[in-house]
C-alpha positions in Angstrom: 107.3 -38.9 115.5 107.5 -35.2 114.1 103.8 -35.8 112.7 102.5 -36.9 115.8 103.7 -33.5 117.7 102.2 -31.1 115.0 98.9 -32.8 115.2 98.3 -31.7 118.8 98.7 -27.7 120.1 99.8 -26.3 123.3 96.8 -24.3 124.9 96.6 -22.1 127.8 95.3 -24.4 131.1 94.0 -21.2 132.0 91.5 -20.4 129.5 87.9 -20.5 130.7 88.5 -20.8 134.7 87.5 -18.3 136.7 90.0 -16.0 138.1 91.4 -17.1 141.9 93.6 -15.7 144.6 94.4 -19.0 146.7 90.9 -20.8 146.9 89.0 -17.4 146.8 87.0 -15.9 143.5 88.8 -13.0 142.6 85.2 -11.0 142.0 84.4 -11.7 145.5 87.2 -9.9 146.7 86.1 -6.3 146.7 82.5 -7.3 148.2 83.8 -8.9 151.3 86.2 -6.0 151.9 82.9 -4.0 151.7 80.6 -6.4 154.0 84.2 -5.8 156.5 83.9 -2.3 156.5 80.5 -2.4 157.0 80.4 -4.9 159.8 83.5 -3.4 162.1 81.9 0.3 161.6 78.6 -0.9 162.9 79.5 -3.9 165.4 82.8 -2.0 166.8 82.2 0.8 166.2 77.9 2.1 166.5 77.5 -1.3 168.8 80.4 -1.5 170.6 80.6 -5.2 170.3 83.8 -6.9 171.3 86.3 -8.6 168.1 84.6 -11.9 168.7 81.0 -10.5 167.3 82.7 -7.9 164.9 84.4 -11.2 162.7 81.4 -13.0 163.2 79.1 -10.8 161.8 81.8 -9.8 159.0 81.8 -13.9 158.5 78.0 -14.0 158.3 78.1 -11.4 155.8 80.6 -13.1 153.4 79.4 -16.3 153.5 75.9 -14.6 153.2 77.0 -13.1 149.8 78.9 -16.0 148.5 75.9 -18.3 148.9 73.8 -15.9 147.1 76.4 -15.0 144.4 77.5 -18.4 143.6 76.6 -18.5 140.4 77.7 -15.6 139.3 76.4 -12.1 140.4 74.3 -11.8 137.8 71.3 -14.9 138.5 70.4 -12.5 141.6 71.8 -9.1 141.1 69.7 -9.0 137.8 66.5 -9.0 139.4 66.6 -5.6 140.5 67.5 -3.9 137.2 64.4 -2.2 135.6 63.7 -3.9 132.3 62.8 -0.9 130.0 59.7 -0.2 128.7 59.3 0.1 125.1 56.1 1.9 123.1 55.4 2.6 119.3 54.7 5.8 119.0 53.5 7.5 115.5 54.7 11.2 115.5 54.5 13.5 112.4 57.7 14.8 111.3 58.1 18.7 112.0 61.3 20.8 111.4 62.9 22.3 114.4 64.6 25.4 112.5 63.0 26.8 109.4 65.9 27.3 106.8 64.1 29.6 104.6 62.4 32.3 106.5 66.2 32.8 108.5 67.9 33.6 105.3 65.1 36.0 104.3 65.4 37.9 107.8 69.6 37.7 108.2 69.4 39.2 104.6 66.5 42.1 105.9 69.1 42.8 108.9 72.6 43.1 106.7 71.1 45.4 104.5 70.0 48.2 107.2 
């Protein structure tokens, strides 16, 4: 019976799974609060529009970005980063600072 317990190991449940709080993704979290913010300040507070309009439009938003942000931020959100563009360039080699010709004039201006 002892053998048969060290053959298996206890592992986290947790490992791999994305982080939640309740049935929400945690990385959605600060988005929505954003898309909020954004939706009361211009349907409450620029339109004027009554609470019924201001949660709708703060609902459109969310489920706007959780549809497009499903899986993972990164399968849209990537398309707008600039890829860089590399170039081979063949440059000669040419000191900045000219190490003999500054000890020859510092030794000129000590001696005055």
């Amino acid at each position: 019976m002892e053998s048969e317990k060290s053959k298996y190991r206890k592992v986290n449940a947790t490992l791999g799974k994305q982080p939640s709080i309740g049935p929400f993704p945690a990385d959605q979290l600060v988005p929505w609060a954003i898309i909020c913010g954004s939706s009361y300040y211009l349907a409450h507070g620029l339109l004027r529009l009554n609470w019924v309009w201001t949660i709708s439009i703060a609902a459109w938003g969310i489920s706007t970005w959780w549809v497009l942000t499903a899986n993972g931020a990164w399968s849209i959100l990537s398309k707008f980063v600039s890829t860089p563009n590399w170039t081979r360039v063949g440059i000669r080699y040419e000191q900045l600072v000219n190490t003999k010709t500054e000890k020859v004039e510092s030794k000129r201006t000590h001696r005055k």
